[in-house]
PATI-771272 format. One record per residue (C-alpha): y negated, x negated, z negated; residue in three letters; residue number from 1. Coordinates in nm, 2 decimals. Each point is the difference from the previous one (the first is absolute). Layout:
<rs>
((Y X Z) "ALA" NUM)
...
</rs>
This chain:
<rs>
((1.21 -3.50 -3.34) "UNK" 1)
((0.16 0.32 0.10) "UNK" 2)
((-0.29 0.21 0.00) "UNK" 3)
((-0.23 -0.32 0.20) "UNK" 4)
((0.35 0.02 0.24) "UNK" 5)
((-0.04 0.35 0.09) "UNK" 6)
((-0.37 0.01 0.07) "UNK" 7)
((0.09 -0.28 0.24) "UNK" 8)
((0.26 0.21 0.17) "UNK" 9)
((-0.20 0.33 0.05) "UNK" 10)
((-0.33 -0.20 0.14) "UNK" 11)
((0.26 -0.19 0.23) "UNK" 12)
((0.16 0.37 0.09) "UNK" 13)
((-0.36 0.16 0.02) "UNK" 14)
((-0.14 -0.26 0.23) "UNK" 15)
((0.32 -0.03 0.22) "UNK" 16)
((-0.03 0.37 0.04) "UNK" 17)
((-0.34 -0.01 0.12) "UNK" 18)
((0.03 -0.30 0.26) "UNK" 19)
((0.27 0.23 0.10) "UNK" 20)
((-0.23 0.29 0.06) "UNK" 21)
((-0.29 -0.22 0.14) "UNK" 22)
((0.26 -0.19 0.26) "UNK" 23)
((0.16 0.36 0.13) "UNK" 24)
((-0.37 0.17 -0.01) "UNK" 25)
((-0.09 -0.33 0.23) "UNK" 26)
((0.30 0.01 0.25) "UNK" 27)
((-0.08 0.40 0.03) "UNK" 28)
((-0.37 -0.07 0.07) "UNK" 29)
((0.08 -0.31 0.27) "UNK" 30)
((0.20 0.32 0.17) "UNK" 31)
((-0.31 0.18 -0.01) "UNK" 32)
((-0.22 -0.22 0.14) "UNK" 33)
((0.25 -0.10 0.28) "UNK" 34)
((0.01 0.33 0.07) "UNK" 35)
((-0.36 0.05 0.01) "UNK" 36)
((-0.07 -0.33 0.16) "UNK" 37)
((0.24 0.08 0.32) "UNK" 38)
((-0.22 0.42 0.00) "UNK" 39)
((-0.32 -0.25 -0.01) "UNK" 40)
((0.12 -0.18 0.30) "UNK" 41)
((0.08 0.31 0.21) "UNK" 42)
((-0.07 -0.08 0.35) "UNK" 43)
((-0.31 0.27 0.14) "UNK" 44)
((0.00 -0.13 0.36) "UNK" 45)
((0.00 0.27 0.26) "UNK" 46)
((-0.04 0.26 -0.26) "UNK" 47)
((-0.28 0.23 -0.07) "UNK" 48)
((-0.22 0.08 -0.30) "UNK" 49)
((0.05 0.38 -0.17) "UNK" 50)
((-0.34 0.13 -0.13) "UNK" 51)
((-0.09 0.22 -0.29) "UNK" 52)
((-0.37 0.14 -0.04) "UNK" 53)
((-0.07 0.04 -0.35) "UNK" 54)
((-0.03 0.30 -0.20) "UNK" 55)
((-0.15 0.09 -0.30) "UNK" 56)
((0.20 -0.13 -0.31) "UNK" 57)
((0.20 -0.22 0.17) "UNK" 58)
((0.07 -0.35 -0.13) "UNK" 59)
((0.16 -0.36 0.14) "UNK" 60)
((0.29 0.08 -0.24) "UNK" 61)
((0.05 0.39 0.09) "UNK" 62)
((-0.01 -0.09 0.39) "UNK" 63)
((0.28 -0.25 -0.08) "UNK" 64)
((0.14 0.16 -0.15) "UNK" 65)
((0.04 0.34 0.26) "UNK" 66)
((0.03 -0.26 0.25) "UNK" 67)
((0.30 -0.21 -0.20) "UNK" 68)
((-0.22 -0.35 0.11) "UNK" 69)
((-0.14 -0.30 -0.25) "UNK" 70)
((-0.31 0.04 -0.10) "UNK" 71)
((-0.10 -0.36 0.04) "UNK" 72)
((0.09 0.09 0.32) "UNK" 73)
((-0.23 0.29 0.06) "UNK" 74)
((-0.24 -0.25 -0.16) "UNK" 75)
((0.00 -0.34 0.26) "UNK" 76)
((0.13 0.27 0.30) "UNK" 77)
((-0.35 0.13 -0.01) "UNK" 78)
((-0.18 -0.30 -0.15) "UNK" 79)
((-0.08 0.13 -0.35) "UNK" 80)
((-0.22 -0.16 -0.24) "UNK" 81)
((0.14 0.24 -0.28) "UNK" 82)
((0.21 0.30 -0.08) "UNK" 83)
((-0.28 0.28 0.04) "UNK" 84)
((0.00 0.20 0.32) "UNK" 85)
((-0.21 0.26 0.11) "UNK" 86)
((0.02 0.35 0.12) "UNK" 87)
((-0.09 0.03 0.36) "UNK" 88)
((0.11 -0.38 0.14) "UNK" 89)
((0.28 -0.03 0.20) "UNK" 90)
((0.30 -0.32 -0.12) "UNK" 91)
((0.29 -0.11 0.13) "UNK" 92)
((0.33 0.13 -0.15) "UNK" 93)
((0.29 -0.14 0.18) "UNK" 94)
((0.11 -0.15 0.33) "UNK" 95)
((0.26 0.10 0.22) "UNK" 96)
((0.18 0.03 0.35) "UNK" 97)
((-0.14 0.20 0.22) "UNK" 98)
((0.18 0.25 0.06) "UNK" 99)
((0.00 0.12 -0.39) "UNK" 100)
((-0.23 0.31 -0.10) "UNK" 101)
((-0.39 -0.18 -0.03) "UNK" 102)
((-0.14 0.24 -0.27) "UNK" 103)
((0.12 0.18 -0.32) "UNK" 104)
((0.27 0.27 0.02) "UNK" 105)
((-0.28 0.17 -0.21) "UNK" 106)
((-0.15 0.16 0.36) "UNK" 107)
((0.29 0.15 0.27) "UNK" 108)
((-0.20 -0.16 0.33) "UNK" 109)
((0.09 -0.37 0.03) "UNK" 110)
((0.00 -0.23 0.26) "UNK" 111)
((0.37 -0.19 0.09) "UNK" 112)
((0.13 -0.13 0.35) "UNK" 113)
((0.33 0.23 0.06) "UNK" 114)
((0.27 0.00 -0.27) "UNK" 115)
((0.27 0.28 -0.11) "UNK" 116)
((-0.12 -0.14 -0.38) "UNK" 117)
((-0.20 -0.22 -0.16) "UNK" 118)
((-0.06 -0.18 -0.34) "UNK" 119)
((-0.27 0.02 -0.25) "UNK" 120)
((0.01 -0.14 -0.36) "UNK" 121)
((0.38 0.05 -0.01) "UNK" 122)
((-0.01 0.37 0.19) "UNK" 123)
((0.18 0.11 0.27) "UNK" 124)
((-0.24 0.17 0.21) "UNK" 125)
((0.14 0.27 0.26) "UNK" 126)
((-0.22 0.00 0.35) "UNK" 127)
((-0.05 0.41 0.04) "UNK" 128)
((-0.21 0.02 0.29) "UNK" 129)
((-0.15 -0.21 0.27) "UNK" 130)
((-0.33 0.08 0.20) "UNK" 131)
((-0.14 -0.30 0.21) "UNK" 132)
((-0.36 0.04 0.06) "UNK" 133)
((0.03 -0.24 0.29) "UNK" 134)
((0.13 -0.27 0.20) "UNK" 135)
((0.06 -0.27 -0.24) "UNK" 136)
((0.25 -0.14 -0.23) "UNK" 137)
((-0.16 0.20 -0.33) "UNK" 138)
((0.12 0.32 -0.10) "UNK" 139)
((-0.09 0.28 -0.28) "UNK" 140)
((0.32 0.12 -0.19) "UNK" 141)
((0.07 0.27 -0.25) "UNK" 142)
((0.20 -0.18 -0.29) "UNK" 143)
((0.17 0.13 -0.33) "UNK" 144)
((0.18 -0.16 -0.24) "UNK" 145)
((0.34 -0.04 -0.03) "UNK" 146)
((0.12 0.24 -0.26) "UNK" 147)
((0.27 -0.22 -0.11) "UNK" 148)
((-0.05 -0.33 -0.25) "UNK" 149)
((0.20 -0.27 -0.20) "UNK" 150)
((-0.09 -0.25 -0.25) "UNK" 151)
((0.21 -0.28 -0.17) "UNK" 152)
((-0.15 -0.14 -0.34) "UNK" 153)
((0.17 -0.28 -0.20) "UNK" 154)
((-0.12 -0.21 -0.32) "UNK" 155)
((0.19 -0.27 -0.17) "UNK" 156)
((-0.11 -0.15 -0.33) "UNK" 157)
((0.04 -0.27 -0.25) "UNK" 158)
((-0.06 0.10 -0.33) "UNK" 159)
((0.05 -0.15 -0.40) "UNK" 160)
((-0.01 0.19 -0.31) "UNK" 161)
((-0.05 -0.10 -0.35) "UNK" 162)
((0.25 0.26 -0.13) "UNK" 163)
((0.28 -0.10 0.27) "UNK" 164)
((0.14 -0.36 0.09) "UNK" 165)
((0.22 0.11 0.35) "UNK" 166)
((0.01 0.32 0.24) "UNK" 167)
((0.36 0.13 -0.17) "UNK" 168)
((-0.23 0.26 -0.17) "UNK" 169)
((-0.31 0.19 0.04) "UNK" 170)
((-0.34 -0.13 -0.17) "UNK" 171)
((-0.16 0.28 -0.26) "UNK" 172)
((-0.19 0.27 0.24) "UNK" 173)
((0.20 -0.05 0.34) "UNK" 174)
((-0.16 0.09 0.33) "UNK" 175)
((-0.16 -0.29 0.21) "UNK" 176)
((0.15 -0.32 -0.02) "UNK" 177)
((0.23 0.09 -0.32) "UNK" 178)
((0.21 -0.32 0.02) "UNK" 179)
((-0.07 -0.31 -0.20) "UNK" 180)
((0.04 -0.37 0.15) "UNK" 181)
((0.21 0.17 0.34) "UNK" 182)
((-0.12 0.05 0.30) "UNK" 183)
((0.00 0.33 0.14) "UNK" 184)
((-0.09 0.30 0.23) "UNK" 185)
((-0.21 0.25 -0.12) "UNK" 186)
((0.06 0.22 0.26) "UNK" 187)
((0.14 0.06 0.39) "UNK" 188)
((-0.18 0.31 0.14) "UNK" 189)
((0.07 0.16 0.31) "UNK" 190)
((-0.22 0.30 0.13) "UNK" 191)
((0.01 0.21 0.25) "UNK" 192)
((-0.23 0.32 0.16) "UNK" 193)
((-0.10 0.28 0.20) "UNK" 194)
((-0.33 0.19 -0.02) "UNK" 195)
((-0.16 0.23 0.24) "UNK" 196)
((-0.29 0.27 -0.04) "UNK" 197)
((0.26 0.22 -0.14) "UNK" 198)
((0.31 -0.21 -0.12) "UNK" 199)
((0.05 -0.30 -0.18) "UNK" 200)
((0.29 -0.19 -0.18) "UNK" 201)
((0.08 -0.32 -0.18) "UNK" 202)
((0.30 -0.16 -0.13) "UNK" 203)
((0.03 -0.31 -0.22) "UNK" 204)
((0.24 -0.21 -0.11) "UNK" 205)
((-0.01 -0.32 -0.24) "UNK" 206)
((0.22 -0.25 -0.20) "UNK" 207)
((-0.07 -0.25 -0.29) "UNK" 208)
((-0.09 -0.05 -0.33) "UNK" 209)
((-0.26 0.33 0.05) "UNK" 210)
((0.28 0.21 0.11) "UNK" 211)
((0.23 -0.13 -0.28) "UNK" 212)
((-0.16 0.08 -0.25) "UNK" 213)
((-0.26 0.24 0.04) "UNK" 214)
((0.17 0.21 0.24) "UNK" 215)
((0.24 0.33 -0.11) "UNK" 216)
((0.40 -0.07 0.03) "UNK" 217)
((0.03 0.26 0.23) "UNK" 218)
((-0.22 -0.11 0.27) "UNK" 219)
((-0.07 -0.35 -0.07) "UNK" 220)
((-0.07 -0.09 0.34) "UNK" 221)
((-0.23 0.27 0.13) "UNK" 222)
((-0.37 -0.08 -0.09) "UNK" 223)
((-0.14 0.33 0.20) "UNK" 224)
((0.14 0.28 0.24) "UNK" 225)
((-0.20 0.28 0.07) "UNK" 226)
((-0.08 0.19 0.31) "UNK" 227)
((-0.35 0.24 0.04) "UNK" 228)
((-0.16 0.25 0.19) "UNK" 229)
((-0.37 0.10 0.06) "UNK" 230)
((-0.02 0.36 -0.09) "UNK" 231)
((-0.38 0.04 0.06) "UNK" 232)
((-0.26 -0.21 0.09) "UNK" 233)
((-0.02 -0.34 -0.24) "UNK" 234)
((0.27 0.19 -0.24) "UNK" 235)
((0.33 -0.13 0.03) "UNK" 236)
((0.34 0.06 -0.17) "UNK" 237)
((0.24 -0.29 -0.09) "UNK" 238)
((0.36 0.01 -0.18) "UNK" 239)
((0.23 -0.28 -0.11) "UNK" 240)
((-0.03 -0.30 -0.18) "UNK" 241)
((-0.33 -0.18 -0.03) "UNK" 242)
((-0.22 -0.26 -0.23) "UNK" 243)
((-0.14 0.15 -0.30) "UNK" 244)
((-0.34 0.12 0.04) "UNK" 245)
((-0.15 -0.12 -0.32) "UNK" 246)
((-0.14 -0.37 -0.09) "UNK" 247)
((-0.22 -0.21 0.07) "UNK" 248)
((0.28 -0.27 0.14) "UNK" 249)
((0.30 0.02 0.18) "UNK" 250)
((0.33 -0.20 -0.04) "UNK" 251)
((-0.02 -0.21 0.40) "UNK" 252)
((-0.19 -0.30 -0.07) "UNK" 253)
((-0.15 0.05 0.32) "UNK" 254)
((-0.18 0.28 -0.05) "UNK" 255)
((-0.15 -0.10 -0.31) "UNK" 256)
((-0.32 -0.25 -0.15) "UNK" 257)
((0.27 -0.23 -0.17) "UNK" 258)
((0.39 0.01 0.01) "UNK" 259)
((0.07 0.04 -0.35) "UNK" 260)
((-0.04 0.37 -0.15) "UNK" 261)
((-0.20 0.08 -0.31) "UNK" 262)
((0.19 0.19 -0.30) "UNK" 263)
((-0.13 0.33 0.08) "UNK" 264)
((0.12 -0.05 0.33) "UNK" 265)
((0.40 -0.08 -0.08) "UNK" 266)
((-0.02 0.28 -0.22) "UNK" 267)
((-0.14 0.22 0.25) "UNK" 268)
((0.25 0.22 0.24) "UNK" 269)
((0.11 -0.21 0.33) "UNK" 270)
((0.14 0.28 0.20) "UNK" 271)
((0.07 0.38 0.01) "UNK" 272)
((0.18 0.27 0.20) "UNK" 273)
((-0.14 0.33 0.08) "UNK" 274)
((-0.29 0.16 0.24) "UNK" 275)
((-0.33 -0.08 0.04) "UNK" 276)
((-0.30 0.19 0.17) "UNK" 277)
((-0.28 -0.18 0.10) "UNK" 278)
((-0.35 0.00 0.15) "UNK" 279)
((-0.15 -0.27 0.23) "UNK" 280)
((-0.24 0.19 0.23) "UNK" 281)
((-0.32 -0.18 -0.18) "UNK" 282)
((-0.15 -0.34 0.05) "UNK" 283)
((-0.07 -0.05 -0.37) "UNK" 284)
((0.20 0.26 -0.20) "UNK" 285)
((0.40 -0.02 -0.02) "UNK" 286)
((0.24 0.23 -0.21) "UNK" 287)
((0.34 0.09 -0.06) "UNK" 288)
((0.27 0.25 -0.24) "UNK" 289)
((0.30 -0.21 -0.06) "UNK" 290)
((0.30 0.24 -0.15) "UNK" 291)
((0.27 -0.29 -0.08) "UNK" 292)
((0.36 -0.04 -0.21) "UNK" 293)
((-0.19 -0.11 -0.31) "UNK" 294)
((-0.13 -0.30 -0.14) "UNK" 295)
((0.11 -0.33 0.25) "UNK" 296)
((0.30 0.20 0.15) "UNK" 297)
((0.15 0.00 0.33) "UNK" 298)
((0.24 0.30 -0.11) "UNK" 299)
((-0.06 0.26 -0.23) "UNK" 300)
((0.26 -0.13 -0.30) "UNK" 301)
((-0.14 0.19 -0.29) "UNK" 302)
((-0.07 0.31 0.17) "UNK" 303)
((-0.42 0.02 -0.06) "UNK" 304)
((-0.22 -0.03 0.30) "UNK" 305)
((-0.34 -0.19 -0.05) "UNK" 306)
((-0.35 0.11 0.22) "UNK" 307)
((-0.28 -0.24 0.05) "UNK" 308)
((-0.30 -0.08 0.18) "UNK" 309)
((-0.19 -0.20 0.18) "UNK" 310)
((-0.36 -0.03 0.11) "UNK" 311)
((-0.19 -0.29 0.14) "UNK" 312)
((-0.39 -0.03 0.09) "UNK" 313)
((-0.15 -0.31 0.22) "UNK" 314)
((-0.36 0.03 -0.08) "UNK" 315)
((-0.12 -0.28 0.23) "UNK" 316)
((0.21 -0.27 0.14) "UNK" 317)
((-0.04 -0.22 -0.34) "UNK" 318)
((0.12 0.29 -0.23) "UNK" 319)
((0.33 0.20 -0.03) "UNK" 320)
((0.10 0.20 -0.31) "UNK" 321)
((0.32 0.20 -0.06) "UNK" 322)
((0.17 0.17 -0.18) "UNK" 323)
((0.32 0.13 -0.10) "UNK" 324)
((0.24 0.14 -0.23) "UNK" 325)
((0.39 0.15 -0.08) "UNK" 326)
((0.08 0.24 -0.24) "UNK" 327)
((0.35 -0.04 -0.09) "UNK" 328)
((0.27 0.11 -0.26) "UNK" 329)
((0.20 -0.26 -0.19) "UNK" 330)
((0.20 0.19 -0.21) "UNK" 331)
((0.37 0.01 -0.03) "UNK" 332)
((0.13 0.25 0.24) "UNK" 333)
((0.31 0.05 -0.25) "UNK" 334)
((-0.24 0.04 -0.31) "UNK" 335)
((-0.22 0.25 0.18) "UNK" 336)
((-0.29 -0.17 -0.14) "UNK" 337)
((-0.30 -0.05 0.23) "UNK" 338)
((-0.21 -0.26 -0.04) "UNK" 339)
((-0.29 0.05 0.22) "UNK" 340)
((-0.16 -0.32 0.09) "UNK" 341)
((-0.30 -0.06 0.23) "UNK" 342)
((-0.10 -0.37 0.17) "UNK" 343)
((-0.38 -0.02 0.12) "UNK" 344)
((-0.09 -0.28 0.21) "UNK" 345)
((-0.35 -0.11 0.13) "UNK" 346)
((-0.06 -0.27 0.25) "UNK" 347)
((-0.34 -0.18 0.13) "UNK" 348)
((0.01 -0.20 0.27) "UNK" 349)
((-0.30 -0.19 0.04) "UNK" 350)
((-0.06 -0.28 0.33) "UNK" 351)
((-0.40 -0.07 -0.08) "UNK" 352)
((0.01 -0.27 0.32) "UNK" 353)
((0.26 -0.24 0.21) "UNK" 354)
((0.09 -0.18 -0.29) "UNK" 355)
((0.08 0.20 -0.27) "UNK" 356)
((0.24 0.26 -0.10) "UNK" 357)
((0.03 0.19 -0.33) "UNK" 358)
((0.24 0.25 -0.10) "UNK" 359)
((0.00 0.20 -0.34) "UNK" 360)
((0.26 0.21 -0.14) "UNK" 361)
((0.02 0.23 -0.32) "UNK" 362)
((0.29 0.23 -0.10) "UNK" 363)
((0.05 0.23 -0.25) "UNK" 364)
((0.27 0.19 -0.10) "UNK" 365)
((0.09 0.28 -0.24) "UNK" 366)
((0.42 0.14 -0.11) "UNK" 367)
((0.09 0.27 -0.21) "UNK" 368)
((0.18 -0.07 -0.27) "UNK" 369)
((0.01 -0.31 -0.02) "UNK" 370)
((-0.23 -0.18 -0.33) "UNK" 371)
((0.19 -0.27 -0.18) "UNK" 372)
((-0.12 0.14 -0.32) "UNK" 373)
((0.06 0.36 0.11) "UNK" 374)
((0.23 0.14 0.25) "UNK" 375)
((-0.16 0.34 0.09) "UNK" 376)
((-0.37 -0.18 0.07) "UNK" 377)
((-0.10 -0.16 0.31) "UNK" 378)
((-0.01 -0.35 0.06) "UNK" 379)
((-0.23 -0.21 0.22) "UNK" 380)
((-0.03 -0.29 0.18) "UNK" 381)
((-0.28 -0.20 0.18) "UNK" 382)
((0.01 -0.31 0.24) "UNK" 383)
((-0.25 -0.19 0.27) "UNK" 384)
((-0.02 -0.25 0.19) "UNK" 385)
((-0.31 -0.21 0.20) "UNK" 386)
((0.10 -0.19 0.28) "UNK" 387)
((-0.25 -0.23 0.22) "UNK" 388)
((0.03 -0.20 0.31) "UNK" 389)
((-0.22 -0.23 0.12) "UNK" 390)
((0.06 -0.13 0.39) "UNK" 391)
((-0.12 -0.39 0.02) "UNK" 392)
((0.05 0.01 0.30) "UNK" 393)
((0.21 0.18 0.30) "UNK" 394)
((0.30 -0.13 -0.14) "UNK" 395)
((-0.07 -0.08 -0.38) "UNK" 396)
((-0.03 0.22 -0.28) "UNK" 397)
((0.00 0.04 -0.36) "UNK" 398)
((0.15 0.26 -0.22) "UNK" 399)
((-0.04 0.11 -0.35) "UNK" 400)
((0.11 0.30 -0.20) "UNK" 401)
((-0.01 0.13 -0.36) "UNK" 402)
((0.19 0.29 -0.15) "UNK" 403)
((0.09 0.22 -0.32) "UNK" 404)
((0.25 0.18 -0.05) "UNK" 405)
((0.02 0.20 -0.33) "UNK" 406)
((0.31 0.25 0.00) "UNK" 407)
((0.05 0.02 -0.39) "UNK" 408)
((0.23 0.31 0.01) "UNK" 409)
((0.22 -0.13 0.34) "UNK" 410)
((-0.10 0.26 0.20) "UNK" 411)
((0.10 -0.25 0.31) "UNK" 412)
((0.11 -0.34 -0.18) "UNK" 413)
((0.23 0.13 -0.21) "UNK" 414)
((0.09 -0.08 -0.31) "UNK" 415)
((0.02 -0.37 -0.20) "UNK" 416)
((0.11 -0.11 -0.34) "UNK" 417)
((-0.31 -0.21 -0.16) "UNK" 418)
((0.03 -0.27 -0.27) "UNK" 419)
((0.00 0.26 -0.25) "UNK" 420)
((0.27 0.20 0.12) "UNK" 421)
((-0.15 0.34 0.15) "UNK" 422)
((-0.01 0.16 0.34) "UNK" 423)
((-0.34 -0.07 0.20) "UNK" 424)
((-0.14 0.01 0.36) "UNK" 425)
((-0.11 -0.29 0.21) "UNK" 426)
((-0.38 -0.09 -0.08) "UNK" 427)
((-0.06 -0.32 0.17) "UNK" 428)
((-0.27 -0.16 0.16) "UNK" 429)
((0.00 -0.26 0.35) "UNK" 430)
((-0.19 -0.21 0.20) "UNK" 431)
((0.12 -0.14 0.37) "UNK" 432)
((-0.20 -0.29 0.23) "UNK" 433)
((0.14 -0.13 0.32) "UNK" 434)
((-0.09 -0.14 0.34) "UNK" 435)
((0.06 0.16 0.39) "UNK" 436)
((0.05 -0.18 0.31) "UNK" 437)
((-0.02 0.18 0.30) "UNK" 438)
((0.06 -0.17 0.34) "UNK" 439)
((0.00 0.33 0.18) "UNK" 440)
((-0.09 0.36 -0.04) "UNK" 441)
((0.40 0.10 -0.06) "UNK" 442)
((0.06 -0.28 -0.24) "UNK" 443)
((-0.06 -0.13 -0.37) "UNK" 444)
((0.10 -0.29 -0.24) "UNK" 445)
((-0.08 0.07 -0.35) "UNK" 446)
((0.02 -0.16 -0.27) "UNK" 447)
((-0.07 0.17 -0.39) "UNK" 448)
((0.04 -0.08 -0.36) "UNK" 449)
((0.04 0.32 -0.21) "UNK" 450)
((-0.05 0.03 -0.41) "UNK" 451)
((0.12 0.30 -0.17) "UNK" 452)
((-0.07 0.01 -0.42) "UNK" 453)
((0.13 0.32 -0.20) "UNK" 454)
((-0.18 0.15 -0.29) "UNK" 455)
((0.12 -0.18 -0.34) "UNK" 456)
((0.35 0.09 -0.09) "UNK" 457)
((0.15 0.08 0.33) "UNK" 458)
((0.22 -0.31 0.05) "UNK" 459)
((0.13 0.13 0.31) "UNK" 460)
((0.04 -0.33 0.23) "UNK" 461)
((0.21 -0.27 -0.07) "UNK" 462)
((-0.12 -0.39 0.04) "UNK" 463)
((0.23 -0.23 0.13) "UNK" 464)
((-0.18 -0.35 -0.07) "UNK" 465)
((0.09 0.12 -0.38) "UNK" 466)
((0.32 0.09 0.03) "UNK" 467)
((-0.04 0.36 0.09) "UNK" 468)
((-0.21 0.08 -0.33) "UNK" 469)
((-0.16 0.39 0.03) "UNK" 470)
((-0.37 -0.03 0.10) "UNK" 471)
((-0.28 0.22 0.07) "UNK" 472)
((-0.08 -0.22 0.34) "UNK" 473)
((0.13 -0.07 0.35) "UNK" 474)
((-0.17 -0.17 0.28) "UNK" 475)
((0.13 -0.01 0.35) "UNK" 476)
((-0.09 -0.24 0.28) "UNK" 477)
((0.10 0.19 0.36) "UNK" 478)
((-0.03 -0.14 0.38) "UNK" 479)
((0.06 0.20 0.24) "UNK" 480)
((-0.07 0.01 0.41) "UNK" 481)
((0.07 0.29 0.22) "UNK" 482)
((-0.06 0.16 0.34) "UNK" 483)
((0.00 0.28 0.23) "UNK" 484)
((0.03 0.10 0.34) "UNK" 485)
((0.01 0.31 0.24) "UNK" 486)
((-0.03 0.18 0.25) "UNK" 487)
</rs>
């Protein structure tokens, strides 16, 4: 009767957890579409249309996304049967007052009735010169760009472990959403910018759970600060603090396929402090030398410095590949023992059409020193992830990833006990599913069910439906809903 009792309780626990999850992922979408139903409704009367002529590669999804519009809207503005347009025709992008630039910033002659500045997709646009070709209320101006920016980013989630029963603690593998059965904020991001031809800045700042824990005590606050200057033509040189410049994800939600991160990504470096020189003078090709304070450091604690690079290739506007790599040491400064270890990361990113998205990562890396079963050979790890997106429609999408991560030696995991009693590295495999809502461009509700298994011994994860017994499993069910905005 005990046992019959307690099976009762956790299928009562397990399914008031999930009408939990479904009732707070159906509030968050209702948001959404209110949100999206009062864009829909946006009044066009007495405004005018904003055209685009096509060119070559161009789809419905990369012209709404330039132009920061729906693309169900690009689709009924100019009467579309399908997604497919063509290079050549000529579609409706926008409408606006007049009195707002008519064409892309992409060409310096526009047309505008008399303003000191004007707006376009979130720029301020600075009115250089004026020459008025005759006796009528149209002008031609000479615009630029404001050289100053600022974004705001925020994303709150909802998330339940198997490992953890409450937010007091952490959930095994911390980054997005790391609280279990709380609600929370992932992060608070406020940006800020200046960039002419031959200067550019950018400053950062964040709070949450991100900052919390994956950010360094000594500047837990400050995501990036770096300032740059072009020193020839397409080469610039930056210093400061700035993202890492390896993997094929990044820790805001926003800027990524799905919100949670795969292994090889929380094991990956977040941020780093140093100098980076950088070319960007070619439509396709993009490079850089990054000389940084080691291995995910904002300050240089252990006295070693690390080098990597980066190089990227677009081959057409379906295909990107990069990559990069950092050679660090991660030996004991006191010891005087180097242990030499190099991180190689390449990334394909592959958009065949409007719909889909694919992104594939593989890693390898190599230490000094470092074999479990001897300490003077060199140890190796491998990891990859597949990711795929598949747009429904403008605002729908589905996501799914799978993942290895085999780090036998703890090159980057670290070091567990197994069942047996010895030392060994994270070797663990993962899959991840979820669903996007978008109601706009700057938007998303997403929710994702995550599975991690580790190899056969590493009962690294606690379960708490069995009273915290050691297992080799965890899943994870995370909501989340964020959005950005800037000028």
């Amino acid at each position: 009767m005990e046992s019959l009792s307690k099976k009762s309780c956790k299928k009562v626990l397990s399914g008031s957890i999930l009408i939990r999850l479904l009732l707070l992922f159906g509030i968050w979408l209702g948001i959404a579409c209110q949100v999206n139903a009062q864009q829909s409704a946006e009044n066009i009367a007495g405004m005018i249309p904003r055209y685009h002529q096509v060119q070559k590669g161009e789809t419905i999804y990369s012209l709404a996304r330039f132009y920061k519009v729906n693309q169900d809207n690009l689709v009924k503005w100019n009467r579309l049967k399908q997604y497919r347009i063509f290079a050549g025709t000529k579609i409706i992008v926008g409408y606006q007052k007049p009195g707002v630039l008519e064409q892309s910033p992409r060409v310096e002659k526009v047309v505008v009735t008399l303003h000191d500045t004007v707006v376009v997709r979130d720029t301020v646009w600075v009115i250089e010169e004026i020459n008025i070709p005759g006796q009528n209320d149209t002008i031609f101006v000479k615009a630029k760009s404001s050289p100053f920016h600022f974004e705001a980013y925020v994303d709150v989630y909802y998330a339940q472990y198997s490992d953890r029963d409450n937010g007091s603690t952490f959930a095994a593998f911390p980054c997005i959403a790391p609280r279990s059965n709380s609600f929370g904020l992932n992060t608070f991001q406020l940006s800020a910018g200046y960039k002419t031809d031959r200067l550019r800045a950018l400053a950062q700042l964040h709070v949450g759970d991100l900052a919390a824990d994956s950010w360094p005590s000594d500047f837990p606050y400050l995501r990036q600060a770096n300032i740059g200057v072009r020193i020839g033509k397409g080469i610039w040189l930056d210093a400061g603090f700035f993202p890492v410049h390896l993997g094929a994800e990044s820790v805001p939600p926003k800027d990524n396929l799905m919100s949670t991160i795969a292994l090889a990504t929380f094991h990956e470096p977040f941020y780093q402090g140093g100098i980076k020189l950088s070319y960007e003078n070619h439509p396709k090709l993009s490079a850089s030398l990054h000389v940084v304070n080691g291995y995910n450091q904002f300050s240089n604690f252990d006295g070693h410095l690390a080098v990597g690079v980066s190089v990227g290739y677009q081959f057409n506007d379906q295909l990107k590949i990069t990559y990069g790599n950092l050679l660090s040491d991660d030996g004991a400064l006191s010891k005087q023992e180097h242990r030499y270890r190099l991180y190689n990361n390449l990334v394909f990113n592959w958009n065949p059409n409007d719909r889909l998205e694919a992104l594939l990562g593989l890693n390898l890396g190599l230490q000094g020193r470092s074999q479990l079963s001897d300490s003077t050979a060199t140890a190796l790890m491998v990891s990859a992830l597949a990711t795929l997106k598949y747009h429904f429609s403008p605002h729908l999408a589905g996501m799914f990833r799978a993942e290895t991560f085999q780090d036998r030696h703890g090159i980057l995991s670290g070091l567990f006990t197994n069942n047996v009693g010895n030392p060994v590295g994270l070797q663990a495999w993962a899959l991840t599913g979820g669903l996007e809502y978008k109601a706009m461009e700057n938007q998303y509700l997403r929710l994702e069910g995550k599975y991690v298994l580790a190899t056969p011994g590493e009962e690294i994860f606690e379960n708490r439906f069995h009273s915290g017994a050691k297992t080799t499993h965890q899943w994870e069910i995370v909501s989340t809903l964020g959005i950005w905005f800037g000028r």
